[in-house]
N, C-alpha and C positions, 0 to 999 in steps of 0.2 A: 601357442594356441592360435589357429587361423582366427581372422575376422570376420564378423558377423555375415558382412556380405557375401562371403564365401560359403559360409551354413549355410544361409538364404538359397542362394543359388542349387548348395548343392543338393538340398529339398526339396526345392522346385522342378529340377530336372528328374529326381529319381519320381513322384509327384506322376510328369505328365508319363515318364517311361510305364510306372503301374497302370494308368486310365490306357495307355496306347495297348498292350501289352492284353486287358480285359475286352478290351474293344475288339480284337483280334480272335480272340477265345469264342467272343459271342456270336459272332460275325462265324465263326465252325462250326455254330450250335446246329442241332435240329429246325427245320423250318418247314412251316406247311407246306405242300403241295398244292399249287394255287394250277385250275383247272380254267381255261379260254377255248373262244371258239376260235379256228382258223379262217385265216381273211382265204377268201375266195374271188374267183373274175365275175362271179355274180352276185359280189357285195359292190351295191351301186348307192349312188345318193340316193334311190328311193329307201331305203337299207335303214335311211335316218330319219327317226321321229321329226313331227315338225315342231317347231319350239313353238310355245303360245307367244303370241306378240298382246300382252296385255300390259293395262298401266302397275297393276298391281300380282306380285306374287299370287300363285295358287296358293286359297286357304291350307293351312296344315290341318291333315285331319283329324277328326273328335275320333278320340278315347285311344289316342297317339300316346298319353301320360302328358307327363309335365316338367319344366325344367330344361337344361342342355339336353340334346339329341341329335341324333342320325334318323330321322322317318322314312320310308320305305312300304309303298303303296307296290303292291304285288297285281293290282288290275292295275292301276292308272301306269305302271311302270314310270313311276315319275319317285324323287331323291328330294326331302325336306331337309338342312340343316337349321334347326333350331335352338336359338341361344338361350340362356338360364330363362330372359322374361319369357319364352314363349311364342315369339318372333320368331318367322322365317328369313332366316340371312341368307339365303340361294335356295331355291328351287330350281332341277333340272329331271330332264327324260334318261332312263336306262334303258339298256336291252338285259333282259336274262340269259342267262343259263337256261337250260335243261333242268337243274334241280335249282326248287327254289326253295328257302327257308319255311319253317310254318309258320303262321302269324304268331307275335308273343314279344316278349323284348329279351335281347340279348346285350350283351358286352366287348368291344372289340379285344380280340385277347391277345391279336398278333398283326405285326404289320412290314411291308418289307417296300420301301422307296426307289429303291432300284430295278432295275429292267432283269426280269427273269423270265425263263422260256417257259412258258407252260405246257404240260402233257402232250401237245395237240401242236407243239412248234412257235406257237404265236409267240412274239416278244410283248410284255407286258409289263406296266408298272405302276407305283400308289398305290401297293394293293392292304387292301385292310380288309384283315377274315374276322368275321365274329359268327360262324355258326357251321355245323357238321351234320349234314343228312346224306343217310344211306351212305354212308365213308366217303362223302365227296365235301371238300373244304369252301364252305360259300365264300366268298369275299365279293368287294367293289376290287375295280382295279380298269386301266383304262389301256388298250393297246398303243404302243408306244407311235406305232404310225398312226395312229387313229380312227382303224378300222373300225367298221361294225357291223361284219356280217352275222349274220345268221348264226347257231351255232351248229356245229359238222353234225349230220345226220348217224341216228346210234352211238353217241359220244355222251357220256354224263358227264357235264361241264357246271360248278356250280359260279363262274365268274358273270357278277353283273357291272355290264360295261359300260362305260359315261364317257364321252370325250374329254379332252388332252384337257382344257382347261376345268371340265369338272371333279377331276379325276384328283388335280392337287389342291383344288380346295377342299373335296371330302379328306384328302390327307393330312391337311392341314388342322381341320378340324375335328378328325378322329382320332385323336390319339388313346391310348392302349387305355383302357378302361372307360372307354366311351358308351354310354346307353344307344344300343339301335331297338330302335322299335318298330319291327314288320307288320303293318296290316293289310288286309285280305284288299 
């Protein structure tokens, strides 16, 4: 009869062979069609919001809910993540899409870390979808050079875009089952 160490091991390898093996499978699965606008020579620094220089975060707004969150101001084009107490842990600026969610609260349901081309060419990434209008897949997601132009004229694009470093902290903090709540 081999020794224990032996069974140990050899559980352990068949083990990671299964997790590698589902990893692989899932990683083929279906994935949404994540939609960007194309960087353009007329996407210039004026192209970027100007970040508020205040001491104190923008208030998160009334009738956002409650608890952990993704907030998402559709005028202010501005990004709350808020922790369980109700605290704003980052506030930053977005650029839209062409299609933007209706106000209301969604769920994040998909999310994809690596750098994928969206419809439109751009290389994009961090992207996390939580909502589907007129068959265009909204998510955040941030272009990977860190564009931010405009989005291409006649294009239904539903990606809202943040920069490079806001982009993996909404990733960070959106994982798949995460409350977004959009208001007006």
């Amino acid at each position: 009869m081999p020794a224990p160490k032996v069974w140990v091991t050899g559980l352990t390898v068949g083990a990671i062979a299964a997790v590698v093996v589902l990893a692989v499978q899932a990683d083929k699965g279906l994935k949404p069609h994540a939609v960007a606008a194309r960087p353009s020579t007329s996407a210039s620094a004026g192209a970027h919001p100007t970040p508020t220089k205040s001491a104190a975060p923008a208030a998160v707004p009334a009738g956002s809910g409650t608890g952990r969150r993704v907030v998402y101001s559709l005028g202010k084009k501005t990004v709350w993540l808020v922790d369980a107490g109700n605290t704003a842990r980052r506030t930053f600026a977005v650029w839209p899409g062409t299609v933007s969610p209706d106000p209301g609260t969604y769920t994040v349901g998909a999310r994809t870390r690596g750098a994928i081309t969206g419809s439109d060419g751009v290389k994009i990434e961090h992207i996390v979808y939580f909502s589907v209008k007129s068959g265009v897949n909204v998510a955040f997601s941030n272009a990977v050079d860190g564009a931010s132009p405009p989005p291409a004229s006649g294009v239904q694009t539903g990606g809202i875009r943040m920069r490079v470093a806001d982009g993996t902290a909404l990733w960070t903090f959106g994982s798949t089952g995460t409350k977004v709540v959009v208001v007006g």
